[in-house]
C-alpha positions as CSV (number, residue, x, y, z in Angstrom):
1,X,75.7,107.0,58.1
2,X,78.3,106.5,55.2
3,X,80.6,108.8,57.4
4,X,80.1,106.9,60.5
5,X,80.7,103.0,57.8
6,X,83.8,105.2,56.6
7,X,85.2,105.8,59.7
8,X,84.7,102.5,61.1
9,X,86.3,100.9,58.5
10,X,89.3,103.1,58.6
11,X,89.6,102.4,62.6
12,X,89.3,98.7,61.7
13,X,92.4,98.9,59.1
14,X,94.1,100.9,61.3
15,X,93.8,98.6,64.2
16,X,94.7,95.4,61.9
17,X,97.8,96.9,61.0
18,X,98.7,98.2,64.0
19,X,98.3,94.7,65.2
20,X,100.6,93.0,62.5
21,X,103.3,95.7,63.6
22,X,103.0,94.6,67.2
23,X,103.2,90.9,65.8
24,X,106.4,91.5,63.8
25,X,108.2,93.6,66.8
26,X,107.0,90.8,69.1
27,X,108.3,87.7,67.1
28,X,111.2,90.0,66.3
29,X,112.4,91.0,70.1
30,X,110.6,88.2,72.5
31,X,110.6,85.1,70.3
32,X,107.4,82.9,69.3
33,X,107.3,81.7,73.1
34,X,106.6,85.4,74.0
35,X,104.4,86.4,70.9
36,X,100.9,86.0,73.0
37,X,97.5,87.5,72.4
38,X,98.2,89.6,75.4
39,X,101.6,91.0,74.5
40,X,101.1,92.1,71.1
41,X,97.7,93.5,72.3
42,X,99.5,95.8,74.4
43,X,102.3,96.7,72.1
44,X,99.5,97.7,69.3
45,X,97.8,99.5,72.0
46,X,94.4,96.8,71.6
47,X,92.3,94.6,73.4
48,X,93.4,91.2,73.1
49,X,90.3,90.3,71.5
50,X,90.6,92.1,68.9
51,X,94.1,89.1,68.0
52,X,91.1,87.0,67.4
53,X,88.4,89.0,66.0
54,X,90.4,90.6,62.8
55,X,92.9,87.2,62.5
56,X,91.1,84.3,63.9
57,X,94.6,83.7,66.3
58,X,97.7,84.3,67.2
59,X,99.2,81.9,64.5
60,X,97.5,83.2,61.7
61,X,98.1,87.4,62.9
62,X,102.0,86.3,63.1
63,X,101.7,85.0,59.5
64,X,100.0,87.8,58.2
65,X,103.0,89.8,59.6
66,X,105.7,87.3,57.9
67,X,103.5,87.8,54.7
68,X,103.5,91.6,54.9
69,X,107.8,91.9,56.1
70,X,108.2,89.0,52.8
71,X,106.4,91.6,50.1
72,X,108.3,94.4,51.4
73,X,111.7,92.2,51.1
74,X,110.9,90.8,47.9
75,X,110.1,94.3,46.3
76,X,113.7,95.8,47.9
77,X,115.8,92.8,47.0
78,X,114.6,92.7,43.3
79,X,115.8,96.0,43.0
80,X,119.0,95.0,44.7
81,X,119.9,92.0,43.0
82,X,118.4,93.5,39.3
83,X,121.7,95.5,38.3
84,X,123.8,91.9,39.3
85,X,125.9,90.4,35.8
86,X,128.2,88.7,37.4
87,X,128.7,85.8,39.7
88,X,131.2,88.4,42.2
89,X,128.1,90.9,41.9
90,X,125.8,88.1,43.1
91,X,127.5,86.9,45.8
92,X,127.5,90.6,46.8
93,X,124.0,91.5,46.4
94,X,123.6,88.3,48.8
95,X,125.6,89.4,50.7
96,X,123.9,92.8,51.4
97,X,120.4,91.0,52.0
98,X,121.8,89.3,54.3
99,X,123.0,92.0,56.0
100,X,120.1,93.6,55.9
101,X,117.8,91.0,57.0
102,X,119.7,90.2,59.8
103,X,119.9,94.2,61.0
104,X,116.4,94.7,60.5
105,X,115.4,91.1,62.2
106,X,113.9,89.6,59.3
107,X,115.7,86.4,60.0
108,X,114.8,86.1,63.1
109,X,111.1,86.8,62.1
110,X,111.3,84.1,59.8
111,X,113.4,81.6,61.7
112,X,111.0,81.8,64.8
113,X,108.1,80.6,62.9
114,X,109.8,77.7,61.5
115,X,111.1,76.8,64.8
116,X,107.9,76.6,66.0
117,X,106.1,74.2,63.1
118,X,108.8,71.5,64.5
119,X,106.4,71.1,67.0
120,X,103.4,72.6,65.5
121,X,102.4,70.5,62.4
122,X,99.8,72.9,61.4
123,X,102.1,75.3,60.7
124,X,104.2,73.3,58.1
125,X,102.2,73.4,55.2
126,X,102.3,77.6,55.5
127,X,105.8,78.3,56.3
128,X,106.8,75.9,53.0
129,X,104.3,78.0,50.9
130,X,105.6,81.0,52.0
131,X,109.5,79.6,51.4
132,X,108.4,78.7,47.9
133,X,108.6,82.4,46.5
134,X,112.1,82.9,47.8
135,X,113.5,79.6,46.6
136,X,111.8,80.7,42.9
137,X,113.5,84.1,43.4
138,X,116.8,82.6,44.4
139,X,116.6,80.5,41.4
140,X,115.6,83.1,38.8
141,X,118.5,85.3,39.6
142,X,120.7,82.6,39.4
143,X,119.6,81.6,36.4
144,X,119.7,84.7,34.6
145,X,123.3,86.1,35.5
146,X,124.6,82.2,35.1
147,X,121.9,80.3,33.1
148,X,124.1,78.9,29.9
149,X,127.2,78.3,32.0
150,X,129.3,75.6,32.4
151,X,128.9,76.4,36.8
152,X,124.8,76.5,36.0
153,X,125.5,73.0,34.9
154,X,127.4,71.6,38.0
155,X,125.2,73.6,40.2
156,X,121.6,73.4,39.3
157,X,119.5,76.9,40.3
158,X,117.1,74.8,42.5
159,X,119.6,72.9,44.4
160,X,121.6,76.5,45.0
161,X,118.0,77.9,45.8
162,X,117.4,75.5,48.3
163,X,121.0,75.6,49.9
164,X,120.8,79.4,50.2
165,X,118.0,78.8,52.2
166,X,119.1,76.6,54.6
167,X,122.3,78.6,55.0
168,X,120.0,81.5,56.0
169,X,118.0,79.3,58.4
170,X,120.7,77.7,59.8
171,X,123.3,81.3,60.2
172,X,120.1,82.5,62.7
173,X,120.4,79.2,65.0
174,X,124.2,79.0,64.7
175,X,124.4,83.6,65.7
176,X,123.5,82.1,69.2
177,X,127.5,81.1,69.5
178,X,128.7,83.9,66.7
179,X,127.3,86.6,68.6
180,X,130.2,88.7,66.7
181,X,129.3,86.9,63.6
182,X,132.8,86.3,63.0
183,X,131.9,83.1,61.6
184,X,129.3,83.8,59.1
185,X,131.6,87.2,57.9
186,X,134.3,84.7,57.2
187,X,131.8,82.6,55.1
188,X,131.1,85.6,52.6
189,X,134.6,86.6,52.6
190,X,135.6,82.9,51.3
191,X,132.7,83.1,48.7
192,X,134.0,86.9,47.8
193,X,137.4,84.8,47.0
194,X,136.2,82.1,45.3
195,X,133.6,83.9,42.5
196,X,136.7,85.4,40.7
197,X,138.5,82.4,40.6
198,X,135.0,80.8,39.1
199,X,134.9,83.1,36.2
200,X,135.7,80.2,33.5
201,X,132.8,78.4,35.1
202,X,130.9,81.6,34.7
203,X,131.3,82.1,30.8
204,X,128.0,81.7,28.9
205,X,128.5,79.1,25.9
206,X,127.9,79.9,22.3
207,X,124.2,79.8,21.5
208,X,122.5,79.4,18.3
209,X,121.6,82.7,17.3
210,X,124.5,85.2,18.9
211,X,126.0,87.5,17.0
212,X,129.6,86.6,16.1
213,X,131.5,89.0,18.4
214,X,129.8,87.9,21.3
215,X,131.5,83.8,21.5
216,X,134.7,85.4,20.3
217,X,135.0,88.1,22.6
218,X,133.8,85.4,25.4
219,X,136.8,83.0,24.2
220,X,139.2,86.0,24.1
221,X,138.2,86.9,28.0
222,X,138.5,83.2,29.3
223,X,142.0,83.1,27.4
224,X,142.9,85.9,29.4
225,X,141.4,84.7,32.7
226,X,143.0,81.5,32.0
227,X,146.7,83.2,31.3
228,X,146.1,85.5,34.6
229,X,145.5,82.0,36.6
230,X,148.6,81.0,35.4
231,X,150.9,83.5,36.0
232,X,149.2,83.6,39.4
């Protein structure tokens, strides 16, 4: 009889995640208008049913696929953005997750599902939760390569938090006229530009308990920086 619980349960994991596959692929590819019962069913192989049985409904089975696609993200793009010192490598590392997310569909994923609590109040309060994570990631990182700096001052780590998100919501709606994404590659390319040129901005200040090389060799770099600018 323990078998027969053992394999039962294992079927009934199996199916469930077979299911939040088919949900992910179906938001991904057809859109929240085309992520019915019935079509992920089929793409996981399942009866229909079985959307309601292991997730209560279609709603909650295409969160638990967001939630599942955001832990795998979050664990990659820690990784990515960990080795980042600089505001030119942070620009980049944003650069590549965006990339990435867009390749993969994971801003499509996302965007559908927000698209849809405009009209579905329901699904407001768990989209926002489920933003919340990012915009603390967004602001960590930020914070640690820039935290102390005269540019952390004039831009705040949650204000930048929440305008990288809404440049990543709004890049999905706006890739229905860049199909080429011409438009949004010229958006990175103007932010590659201007994080050199920010450098100044980017300088931690003295704090009270730095050794004494550290300000000095800071003030010696922006002199530098500062002379470069000018013969430039």
């Amino acid at each position: 009889m323990a078998k027969s619980g053992g394999t039962g349960r294992r079927n009934s994991e199996e199916t469930r995640e077979r299911l939040v596959s088919a949900a992910a692929e179906t938001l991904r590819e057809e859109g929240y208008a085309g992520a019915s019962a019935r079509a992920i069913a089929a793409r996981a192989e399942a009866n229909s049913a079985l959307v309601f049985y292991h997730f209560g409904g279609v709603d909650q089975l295409l969160l638990a696929a967001l939630d599942r696609s955001s832990a795998e993200r979050m664990a990659m793009y820690r990784e990515l953005t960990a080795p980042a010192r600089t505001l030119e490598e942070l620009v980049e590392a944003a650069v590549r997750i965006y990339r990435t997310d867009l390749e993969r569909g994971y801003i499509t994923e996302f965007s559908e599902l927000v698209a849809a609590a405009v009209t579905k109040p329901e699904l407001r309060d768990e989209i926002r939760d489920r933003a919340e994570p990012w915009i603390a990631f967004i602001e960590q990182e930020w914070e640690r390569v820039l935290g102390g700096s005269p540019l952390a001052r004039l831009l705040p780590a949650r204000e930048v938090a929440y305008g990288a998100i809404t440049f990543y919501l709004g890049v999905n709606l706006f890739s229905v006229l860049d199909e080429d994404h011409s438009r949004t590659e010229a958006v990175f390319e103007l932010g590659g530009r201007l994080a050199p040129r920010a450098k100044l901005l980017t300088l931690r200040l003295p704090r009270r308990g730095r050794g004494p090389a550290e300000p000095a060799e800071e003030a010696e770099e922006a002199g530098g920086v500062a002379g470069a600018d000018a013969a430039g």
